[in-house]
C-alpha positions as CSV (number, residue, x, y, z in Angstrom):
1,X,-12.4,17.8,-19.1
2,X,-11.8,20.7,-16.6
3,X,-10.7,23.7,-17.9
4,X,-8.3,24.4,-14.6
5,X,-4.4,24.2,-15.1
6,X,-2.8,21.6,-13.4
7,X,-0.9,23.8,-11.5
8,X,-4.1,25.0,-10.0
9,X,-5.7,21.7,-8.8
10,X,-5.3,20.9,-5.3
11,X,-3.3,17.4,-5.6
12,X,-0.5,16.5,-3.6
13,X,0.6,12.8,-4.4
14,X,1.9,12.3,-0.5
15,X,-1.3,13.4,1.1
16,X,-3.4,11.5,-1.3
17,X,-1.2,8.4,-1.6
18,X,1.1,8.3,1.2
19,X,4.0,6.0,1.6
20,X,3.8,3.7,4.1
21,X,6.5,1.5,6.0
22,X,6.4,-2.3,6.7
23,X,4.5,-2.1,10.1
24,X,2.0,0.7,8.3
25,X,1.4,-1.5,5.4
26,X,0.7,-4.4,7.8
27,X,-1.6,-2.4,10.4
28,X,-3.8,-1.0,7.2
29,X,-4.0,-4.9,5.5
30,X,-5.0,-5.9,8.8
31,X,-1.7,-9.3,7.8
32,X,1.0,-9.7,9.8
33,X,4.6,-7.9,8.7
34,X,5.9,-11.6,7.7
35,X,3.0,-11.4,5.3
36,X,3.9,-7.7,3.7
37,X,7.4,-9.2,3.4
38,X,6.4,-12.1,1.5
39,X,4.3,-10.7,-1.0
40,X,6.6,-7.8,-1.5
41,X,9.3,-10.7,-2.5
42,X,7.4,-12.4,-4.4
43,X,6.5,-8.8,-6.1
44,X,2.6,-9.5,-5.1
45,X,2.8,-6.1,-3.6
46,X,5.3,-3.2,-5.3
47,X,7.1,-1.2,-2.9
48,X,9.7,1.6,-3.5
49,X,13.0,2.7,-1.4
50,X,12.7,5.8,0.5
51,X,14.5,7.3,3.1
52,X,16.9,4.0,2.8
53,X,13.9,2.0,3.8
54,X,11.2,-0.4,2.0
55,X,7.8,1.9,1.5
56,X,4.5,1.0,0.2
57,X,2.0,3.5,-2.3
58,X,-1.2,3.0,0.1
59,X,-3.3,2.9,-3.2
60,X,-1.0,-0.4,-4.2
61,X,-2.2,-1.9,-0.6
62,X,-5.8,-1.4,-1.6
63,X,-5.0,-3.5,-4.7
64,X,-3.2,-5.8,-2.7
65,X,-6.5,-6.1,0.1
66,X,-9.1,-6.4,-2.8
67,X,-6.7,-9.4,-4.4
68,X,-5.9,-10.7,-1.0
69,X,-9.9,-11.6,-0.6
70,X,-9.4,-13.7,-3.3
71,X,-6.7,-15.1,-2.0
72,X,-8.6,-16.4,1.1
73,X,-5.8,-14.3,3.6
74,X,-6.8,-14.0,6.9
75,X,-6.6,-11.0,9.3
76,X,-4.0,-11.1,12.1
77,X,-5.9,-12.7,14.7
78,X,-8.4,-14.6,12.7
79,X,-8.9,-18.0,13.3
């Protein structure tokens, strides 16, 4: 356990996990936006409201990737 306060710590919760829109979230998973869509309704992937707009943690996209594999998804453009 590190004996620096938190206040100390160089952290920032944005830079680290950013929030990403619809068309981010799809470009990073490598789906198409129909896809992000669809698993964020059926709550496969948890997104937020910012800004008056759907946004997605990027560390809950690497979840979503590493389940996704498993899910046999293929990349935009796969065949």
């Amino acid at each position: 356990m590190s004996n620096t306060p938190i206040a100390n710590q160089n952290t920032n919760m944005f830079v680290d996990d950013p929030l990403l829109t619809v068309q981010e979230a799809a470009d990073y998973c490598k789906v198409s936006k129909s896809t992000i869509n669809k698993k964020r309704r059926e709550k496969s992937i948890p997104s937020i409201r910012a800004f008056g707009d759907v946004r997605f943690r990027r560390s809950d996209l690497n979840k979503f990737i590493q389940n996704g594999l498993s899910w046999g998804l293929q990349p935009v453009g796969a065949s």
